[in-house]
N, C-alpha and C positions, 0 to 999 in steps of 0.2 A: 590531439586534444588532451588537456589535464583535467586531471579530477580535481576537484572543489571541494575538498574536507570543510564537513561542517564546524561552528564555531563550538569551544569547550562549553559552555553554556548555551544552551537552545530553549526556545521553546517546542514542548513537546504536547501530543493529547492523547488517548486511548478510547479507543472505542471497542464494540462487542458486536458479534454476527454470527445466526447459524448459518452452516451450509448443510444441504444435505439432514443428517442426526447430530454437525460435530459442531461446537460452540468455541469459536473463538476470539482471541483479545489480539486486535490492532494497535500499535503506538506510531503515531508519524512525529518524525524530529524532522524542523523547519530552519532553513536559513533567517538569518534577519530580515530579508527581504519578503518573507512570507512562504514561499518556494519550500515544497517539502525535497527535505534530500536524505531520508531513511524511513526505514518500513520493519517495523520489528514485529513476528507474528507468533504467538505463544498458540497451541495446539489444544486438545483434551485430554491429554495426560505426557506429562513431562519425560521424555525420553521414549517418547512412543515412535511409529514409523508419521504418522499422520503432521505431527508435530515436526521432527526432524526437517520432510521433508515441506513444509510451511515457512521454516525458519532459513532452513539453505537458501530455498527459491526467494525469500523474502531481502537476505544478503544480495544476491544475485541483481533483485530488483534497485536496491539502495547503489551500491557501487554503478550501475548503469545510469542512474540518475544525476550521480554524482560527476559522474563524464559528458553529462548533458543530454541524456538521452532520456526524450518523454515519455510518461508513462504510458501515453494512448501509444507510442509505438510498439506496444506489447499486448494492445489489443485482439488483434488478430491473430498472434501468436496461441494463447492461451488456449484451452481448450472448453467446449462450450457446448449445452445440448442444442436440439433440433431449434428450439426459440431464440439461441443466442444466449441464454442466462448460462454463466461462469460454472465449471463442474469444478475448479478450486478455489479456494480462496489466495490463494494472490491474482487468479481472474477477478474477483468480488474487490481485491485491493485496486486493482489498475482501472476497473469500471470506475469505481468510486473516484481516485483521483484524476480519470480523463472526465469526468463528469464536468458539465460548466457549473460555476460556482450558483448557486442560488441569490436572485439579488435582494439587496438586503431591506427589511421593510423596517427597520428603525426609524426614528425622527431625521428628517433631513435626504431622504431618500427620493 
């Protein structure tokens, strides 16, 4: 299999989530096709343990992506309390992007 470098230009978004007490910020960068193919995840303080390892696991997540591999395939992997809800956040990442899309209630729907 080859990796699929994304294009120099993407569209990208950012979002924001607690887990837990820690507060953090999401960016996914998307192929043209819509197809997210990176995960970039800033932490609660910049060069912290929490952060570090947010950002590692979040490379991890991208490059696997990037070789084609879905993010629900890292679902079960993650680690998860008694309910099922994600105890990290790249769990709280891979929910969110195996999640089905919402359909959309604009005009023409």
């Amino acid at each position: 299999m080859t990796r699929e470098l994304l294009p120099v230009r993407r569209f990208a978004e950012s979002m924001s989530f607690t887990l837990g007490n820690i507060f953090y910020v999401v960016t996914l960068g998307y192929y043209d096709d819509g197809r997210v193919g990176e995960v970039f995840v800033g932490g609660p303080k910049s060069g912290s343990d929490a952060e570090t390892n947010a950002r590692d696991a979040a490379a991890i997540l991208s490059i696997a992506m990037q070789y084609g591999v879905p993010p629900a395939a890292f679902a079960t992997a993650v680690h998860r309390d008694s309910e099922g809800v994600p105890l990290g956040p790249i769990g709280a990442v891979v929910d969110h992007l195996a999640a089905p899309a919402a359909p959309s209630s604009g005009e023409g729907a």
